[in-house]
N, C-alpha and C positions, 0 to 999 in steps of 0.2 A: 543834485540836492532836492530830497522832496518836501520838508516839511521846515520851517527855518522860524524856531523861537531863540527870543532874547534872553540871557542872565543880565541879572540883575547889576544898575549902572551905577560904579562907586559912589556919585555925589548921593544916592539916594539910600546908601547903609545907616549913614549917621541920622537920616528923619526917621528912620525904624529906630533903632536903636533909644532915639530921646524918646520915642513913643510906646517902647518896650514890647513892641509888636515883633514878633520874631521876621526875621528875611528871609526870601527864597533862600535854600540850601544851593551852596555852591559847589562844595567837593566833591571830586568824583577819582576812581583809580582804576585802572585795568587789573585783572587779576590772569596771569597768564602761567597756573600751575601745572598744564598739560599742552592738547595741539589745538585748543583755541584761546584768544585773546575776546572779554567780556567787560565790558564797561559797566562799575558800580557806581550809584550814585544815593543820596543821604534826602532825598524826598520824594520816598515811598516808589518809584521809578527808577527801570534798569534796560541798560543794554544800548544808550544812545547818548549822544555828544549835542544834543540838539539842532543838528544839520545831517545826520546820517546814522545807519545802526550800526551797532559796536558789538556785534555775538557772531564772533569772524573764526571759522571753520580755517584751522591751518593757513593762522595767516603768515603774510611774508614781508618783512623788514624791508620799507621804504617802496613799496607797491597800495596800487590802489584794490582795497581787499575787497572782496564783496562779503556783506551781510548775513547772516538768516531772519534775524530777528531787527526792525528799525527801531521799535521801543516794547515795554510789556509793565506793568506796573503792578500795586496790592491796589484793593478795593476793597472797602466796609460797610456796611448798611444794614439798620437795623431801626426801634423803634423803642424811645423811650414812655415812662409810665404816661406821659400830658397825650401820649401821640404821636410826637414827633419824630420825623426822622433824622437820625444820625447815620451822616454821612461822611465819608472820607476815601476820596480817590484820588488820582493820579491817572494821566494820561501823554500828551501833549503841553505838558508843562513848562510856565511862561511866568513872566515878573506878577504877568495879571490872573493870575491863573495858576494859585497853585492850594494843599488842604494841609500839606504836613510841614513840618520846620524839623531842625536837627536838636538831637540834645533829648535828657531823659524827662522824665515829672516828677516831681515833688511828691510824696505820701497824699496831698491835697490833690494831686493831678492838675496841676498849673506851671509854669517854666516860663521865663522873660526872656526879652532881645537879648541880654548879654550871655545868659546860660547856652542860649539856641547857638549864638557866634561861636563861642567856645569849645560846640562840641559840632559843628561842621568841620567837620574831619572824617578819615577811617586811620582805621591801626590795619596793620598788616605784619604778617608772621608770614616765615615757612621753615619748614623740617629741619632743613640743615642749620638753618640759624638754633633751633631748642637744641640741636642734637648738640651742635658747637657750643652752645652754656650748660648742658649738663656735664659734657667732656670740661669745661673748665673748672668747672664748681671744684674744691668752694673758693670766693673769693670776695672780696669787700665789697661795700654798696658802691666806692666812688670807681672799683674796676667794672663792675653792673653797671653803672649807668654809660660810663666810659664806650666798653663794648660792646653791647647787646642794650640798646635804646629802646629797639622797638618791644624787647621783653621785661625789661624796668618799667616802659610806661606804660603798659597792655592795662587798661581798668577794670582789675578785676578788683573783685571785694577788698575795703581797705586798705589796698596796694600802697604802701609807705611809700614807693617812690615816683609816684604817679606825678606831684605836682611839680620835682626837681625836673621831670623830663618834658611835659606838657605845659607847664605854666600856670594852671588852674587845680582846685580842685576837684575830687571826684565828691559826688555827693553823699548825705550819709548813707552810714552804713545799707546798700542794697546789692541782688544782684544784676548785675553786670554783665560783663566780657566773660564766656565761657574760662574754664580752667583748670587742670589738672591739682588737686591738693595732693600734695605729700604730704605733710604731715592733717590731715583733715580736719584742721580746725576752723573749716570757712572763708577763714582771708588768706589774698593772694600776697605772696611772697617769695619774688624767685631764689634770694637766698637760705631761702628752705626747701627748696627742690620744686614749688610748682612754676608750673611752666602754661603757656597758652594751648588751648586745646579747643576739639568742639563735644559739645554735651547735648544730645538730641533724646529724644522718649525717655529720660532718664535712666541712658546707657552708660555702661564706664567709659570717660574722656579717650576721644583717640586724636591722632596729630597726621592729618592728609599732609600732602605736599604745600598748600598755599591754605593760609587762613585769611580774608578779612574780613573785620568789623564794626558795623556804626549801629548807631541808634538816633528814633526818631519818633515825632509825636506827632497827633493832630490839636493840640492845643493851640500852639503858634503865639501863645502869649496874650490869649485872648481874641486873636484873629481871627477874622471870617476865613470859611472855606471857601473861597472864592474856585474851585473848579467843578468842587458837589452843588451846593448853595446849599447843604446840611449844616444839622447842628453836630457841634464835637461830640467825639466819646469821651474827650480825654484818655486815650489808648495810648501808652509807649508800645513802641514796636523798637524788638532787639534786632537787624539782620545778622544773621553769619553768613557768609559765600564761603566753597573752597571747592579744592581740584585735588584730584589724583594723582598724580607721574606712574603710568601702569602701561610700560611696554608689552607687557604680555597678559593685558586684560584691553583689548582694543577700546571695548564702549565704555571705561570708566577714563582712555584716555581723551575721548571726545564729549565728557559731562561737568556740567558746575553744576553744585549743588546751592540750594541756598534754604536757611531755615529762619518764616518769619518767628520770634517771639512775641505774641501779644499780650499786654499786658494792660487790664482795664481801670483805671484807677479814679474813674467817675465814679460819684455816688450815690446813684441811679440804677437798677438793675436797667437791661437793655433785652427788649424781645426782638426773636425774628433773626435774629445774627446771622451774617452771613458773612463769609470770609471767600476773597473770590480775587482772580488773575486774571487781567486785562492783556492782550497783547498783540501787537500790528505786528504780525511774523511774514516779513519778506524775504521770499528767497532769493537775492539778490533782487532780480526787478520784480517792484510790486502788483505787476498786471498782469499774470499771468500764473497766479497759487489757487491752489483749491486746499481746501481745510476740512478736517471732521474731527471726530472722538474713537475711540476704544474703553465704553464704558466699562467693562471685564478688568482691564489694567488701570482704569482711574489717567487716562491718556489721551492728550490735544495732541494731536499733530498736523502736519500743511505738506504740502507734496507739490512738486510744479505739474502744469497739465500737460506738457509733452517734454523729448528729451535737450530740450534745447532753450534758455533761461533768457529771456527778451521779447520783445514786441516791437517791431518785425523783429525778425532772427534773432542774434546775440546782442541787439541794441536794447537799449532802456533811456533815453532820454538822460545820458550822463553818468549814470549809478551802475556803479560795477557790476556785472552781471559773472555770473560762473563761465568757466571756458567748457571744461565739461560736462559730464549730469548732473544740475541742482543737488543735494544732499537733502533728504530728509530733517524736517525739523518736529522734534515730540518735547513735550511738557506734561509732566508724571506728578501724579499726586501722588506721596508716597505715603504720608501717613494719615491720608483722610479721603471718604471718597469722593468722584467726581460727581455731584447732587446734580450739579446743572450744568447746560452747555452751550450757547447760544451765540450766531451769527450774525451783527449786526452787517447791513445790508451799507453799501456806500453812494453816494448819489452818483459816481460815475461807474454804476453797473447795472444801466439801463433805464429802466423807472418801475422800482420796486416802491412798493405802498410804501405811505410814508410813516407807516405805525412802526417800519424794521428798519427803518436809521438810526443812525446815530443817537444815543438819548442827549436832552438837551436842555429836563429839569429836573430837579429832585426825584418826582415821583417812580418819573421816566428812568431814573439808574436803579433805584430800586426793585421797580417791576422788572429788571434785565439781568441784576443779581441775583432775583427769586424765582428765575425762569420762564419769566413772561415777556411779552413785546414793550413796545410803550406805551401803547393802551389798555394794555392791562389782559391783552388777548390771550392764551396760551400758545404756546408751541405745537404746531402738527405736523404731524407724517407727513411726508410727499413734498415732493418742487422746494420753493424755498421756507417752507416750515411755515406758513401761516393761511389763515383761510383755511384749513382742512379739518375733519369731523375728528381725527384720531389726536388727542394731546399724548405729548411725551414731553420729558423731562433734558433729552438730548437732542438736537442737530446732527444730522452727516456722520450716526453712528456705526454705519456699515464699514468694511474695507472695500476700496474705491474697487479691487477686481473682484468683488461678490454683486455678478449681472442681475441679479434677483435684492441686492441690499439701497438701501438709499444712501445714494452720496454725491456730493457733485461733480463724479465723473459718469454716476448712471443717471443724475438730471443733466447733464451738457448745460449748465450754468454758463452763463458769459461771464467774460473776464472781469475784475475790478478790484480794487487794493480794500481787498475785505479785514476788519478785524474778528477777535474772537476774544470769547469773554468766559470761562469756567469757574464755577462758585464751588464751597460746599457749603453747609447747614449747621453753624452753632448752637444754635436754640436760644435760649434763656442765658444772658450773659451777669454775670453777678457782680458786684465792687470787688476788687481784690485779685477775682477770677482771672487765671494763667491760659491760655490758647497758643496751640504750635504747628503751622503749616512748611512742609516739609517737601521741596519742589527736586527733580531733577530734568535739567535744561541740557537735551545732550541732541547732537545734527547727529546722522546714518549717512554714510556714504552709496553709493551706486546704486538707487532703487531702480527698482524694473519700472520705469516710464512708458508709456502714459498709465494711467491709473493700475500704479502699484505702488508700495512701502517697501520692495526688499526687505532683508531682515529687521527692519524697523523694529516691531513689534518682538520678535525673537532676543534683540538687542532689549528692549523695554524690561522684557520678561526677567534678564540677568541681573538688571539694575535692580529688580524687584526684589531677589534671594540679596546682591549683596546687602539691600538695606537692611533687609529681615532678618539676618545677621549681624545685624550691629553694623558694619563699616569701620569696624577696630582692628588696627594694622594694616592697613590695606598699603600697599607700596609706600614707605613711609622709611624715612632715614631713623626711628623711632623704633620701628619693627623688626630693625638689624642689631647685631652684639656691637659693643663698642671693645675695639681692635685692646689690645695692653698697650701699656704705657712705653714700653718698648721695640713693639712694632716699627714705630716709624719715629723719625729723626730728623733734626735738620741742620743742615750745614752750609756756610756759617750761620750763626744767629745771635745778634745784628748778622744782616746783611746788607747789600748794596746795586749792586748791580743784577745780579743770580743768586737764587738759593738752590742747595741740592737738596730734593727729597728723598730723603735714602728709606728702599720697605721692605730692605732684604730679599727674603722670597716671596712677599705678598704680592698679588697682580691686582696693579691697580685698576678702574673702570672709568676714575674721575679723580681729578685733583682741581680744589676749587680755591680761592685768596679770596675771604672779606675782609673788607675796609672797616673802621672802629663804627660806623655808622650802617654795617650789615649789607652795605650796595658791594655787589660780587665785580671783584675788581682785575681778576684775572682765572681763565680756565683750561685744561687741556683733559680731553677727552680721547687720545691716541697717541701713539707712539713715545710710549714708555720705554723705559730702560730695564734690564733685570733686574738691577738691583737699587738702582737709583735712577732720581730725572729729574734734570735740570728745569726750572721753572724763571721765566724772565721777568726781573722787574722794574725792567726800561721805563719813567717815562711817572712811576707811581710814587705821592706824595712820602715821604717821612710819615712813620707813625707807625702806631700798633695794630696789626694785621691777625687775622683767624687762620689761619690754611684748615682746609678741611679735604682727605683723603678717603674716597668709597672705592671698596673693593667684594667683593659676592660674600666674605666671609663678614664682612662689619665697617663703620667707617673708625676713622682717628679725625682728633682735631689736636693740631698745637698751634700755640701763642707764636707770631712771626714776631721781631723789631726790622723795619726797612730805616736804615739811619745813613743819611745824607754828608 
């Protein structure tokens, strides 16, 4: 365990609450759409459970997984008309110590305790659940909300059934939860064909394997920013996360993507804006990474400094360490560029000045997000970027095997659980004003250790075309035909004990059983029958069931009854 903060202690929700101070956000969910498992969580900070990191490269069921990343968070800074700065970060986040709360803002850009409760949560989609309600449609609100919950309650624009499924309402009319419209009237409504989606540069909606999404503020209900000591923007921030399932595109099966939306709804124009990603990326153990940039691609990444993940050897003082070569870890700005780049120094790697630590007041974040030290020094060429005649705008922008580039495997930098901090440049933020930062969080397998990326960068470059293309259809149960109605069959139905999936001559790839609440409840992935295959359903409640059947040609979904 390296770093160990508290959530917030039941008896102390109801003195927020009467105080209408929002609470630390609590929710948090894994999104596990390809071959890593990512920890999301609902204030303004991703990738960590508060005891360990959660950005786990092919992990494996009931093992202790090692990391790449132990936390990474958004960061905001900027300068209103009196002077002051507005701040809102996220780092190490604690009951005492935290800027953002869950939940959206009001036209006035204000939200209370009870709004903020209400909307600590995430929704969550994936593919096969939209593909299985468009194959059902059409069909009543109470079979909607029956079967497909998570797409009844998705909040998007005046979703009528948002409050049967959630509890509360959504607020007025704004938007929201990204969304596919069929009939393009603005509001969401699955009984008219839209369905959840993601909407990035204001491209046509597409449907990845895994969607989800929260939303969150720095208002807090009035609350100090107790981790900046800024003043609010009053900023809702929309996140989406999602993943790919792309066997035969490797690095879109090793990438999350996440898109912050900001949204400014102070009544203040805001100079100086900077929008900017915080993050302690450990590759498995924290003492023994070096980190740089690739200003060309708009790209952070961290490499370990020899082939081997620990200090001594394969030890780390408890914390999973990799068995074989660390994996490369890169962080892609895709649709903005990387302005600034900066390595804040840690007091256990040696005794670096103490202008390149940790910032530790208001000013001192600022100056860090607009590419300065914490006195306000600039960055310089050479050793570890300060003190030197040459300012630059980047850190460690070489590749580590370019003998003639700067990086800290051509300074031999001593070891220490460094972070790293990448901004870009808003400018002039206005009331009203839209802002959309557009990440892709993907590890590289087998680099050439010691100071090499392997195809890092090669892999970076792909991720770059597919974004630049849209990212519509991309391996997606959405992107395939849906089978006729008589493709596939089932028998009996009611069933009980076995159903037969009869698919004639289709060859299936996948046959999957969800449960009326979308948790996939039974799978077989091999050894089919020609023409039919038995599917068991030993052991599962009563009730109304999905089956959903993929095959290279399209999938099917039919309605199961398992009746007891």
């Amino acid at each position: 365990m390296k770093k160990l903060l508290f959530l917030l202690p039941l008896w102390y929700l109801p003195q927020l609450l009467y105080a209408q101070v929002c609470a630390n956000p609590q929710s948090q969910i894994d999104i596990l759409g390809n071959n890593l498992k990512a920890r999301i969580l609902n204030g303004g900070d991703l990738f960590t459970d508060f005891n360990s990191g959660q950005f786990i490269p092919n992990p494996v069921p009931g093992s202790s997984n090692p990391s790449t990343i132990y936390a990474a968070g958004l960061w905001l800074g900027g300068i209103d008309p009196a002077g002051n700065l507005q701040l809102a970060t996220t780092s190490y986040r604690s009951n005492s110590r935290y800027d953002f709360a869950a939940g959206p803002l009001s036209p006035a850009g204000i939200t209370n305790a009870n709004t903020c409760s209400n909307w600590d949560r995430h929704f969550k989609v994936t593919d096969d659940r939209i593909a299985a309600f468009l194959a059902a449609l059409p069909m009543s609100a109470a079979e909607l909300i029956d079967q497909f919950p998570d797409i009844a309650g998705w909040p998007g624009n005046n979703n009528p059934h948002f409050e049967t499924v959630n509890g509360f309402s959504l607020p007025a009319p704004q938007p929201l939860a990204p969304f596919y419209d069929a009939d393009n009237n603005g509001a969401y409504n699955p009984l008219s064909g839209d369905y959840p989606a993601v909407i990035i540069r204001e491209t046509p909606p597409f449907v990845p394997a895994e969607i989800i999404w929260c939303v969150f503020n720095d208002h807090k209900g009035g609350g100090m920013h107790s981790n900046s000591g800024g003043k609010a923007f009053q900023m809702e921030v929309q996140l989406t996360a999602w993943t790919f399932d792309c066997p035969d595109e490797p690095v879109l099966n090793r990438t999350l993507f996440t898109a912050h939306k900001l949204i400014h709804r102070g009544l203040e124009a805001c100079d100086s804006t900077f929008i900017g990603i915080w993050a302690d990326v450990d590759l498995g153990c924290s003492d023994d990474d070096y980190v740089g940039c690739y200003p060309d691609l708009n790209t952070i990444f961290a490499y370990n400094t020899d082939p081997v993940d620990g200090l001594p050897g394969n030890t780390c003082q408890g914390t999973p360490t990799f068995a074989g070569v660390p994996p490369v870890q890169t962080i892609t700005y895709l649709n903005r560029p990387l302005d600034k780049f900066i390595v804040p120094n840690s007091n256990g790697g040696g005794t670096p000045p103490p202008a390149t630590l940790d910032p530790q007041t208001p000013l001192e974040i600022f100056n860090y997000l607009s590419g300065s030290w914490r006195d306000g020094s600039p960055i310089t060429q050479g050793g570890i970027g300060y003190g030197g005649s040459m300012p630059t705008n980047h850190m460690f922008p070489s590749l580590p095997s370019d003998l003639n580039g700067w990086s800290m495997c051509t300074e031999s930098l001593s070891f220490s659980d460094r972070r790293v901090l990448g901004s870009a440049k808003v400018g002039r933020m206005l009331p009203g004003q839209v802002e959309e930062l557009v990440l892709a969080w993907a590890f590289h397998p087998e680099p050439n250790l010691p100071c090499g990326l392997g195809n890092a960068l090669a892999e970076v470059t792909a991720l770059k075309i597919f974004y630049d293309n849209g990212l519509e259809k991309i391996c997606s149960a959405l992107s395939t035909s849906l089978l006729p109605e008589h493709a596939v069959s089932l028998a009996p139905n009611p069933a009980n004990a076995t159903v037969w999936v009869q698919h004639k001559e289709i060859a299936p790839q996948s046959i999957r059983l969800f449960d009326a609440q979308g948790r996939l409840a039974r799978e077989i992935s091999s050894g089919f029958g020609a023409t039919d295959t038995m599917l068991d359903l030993a052991g599962l409640p009563a009730g109304l069931y999905t089956l959903q059947l993929g095959a290279r040609d399209g999938i099917a979904s039919r309605k199961l009854i398992i009746a007891r």
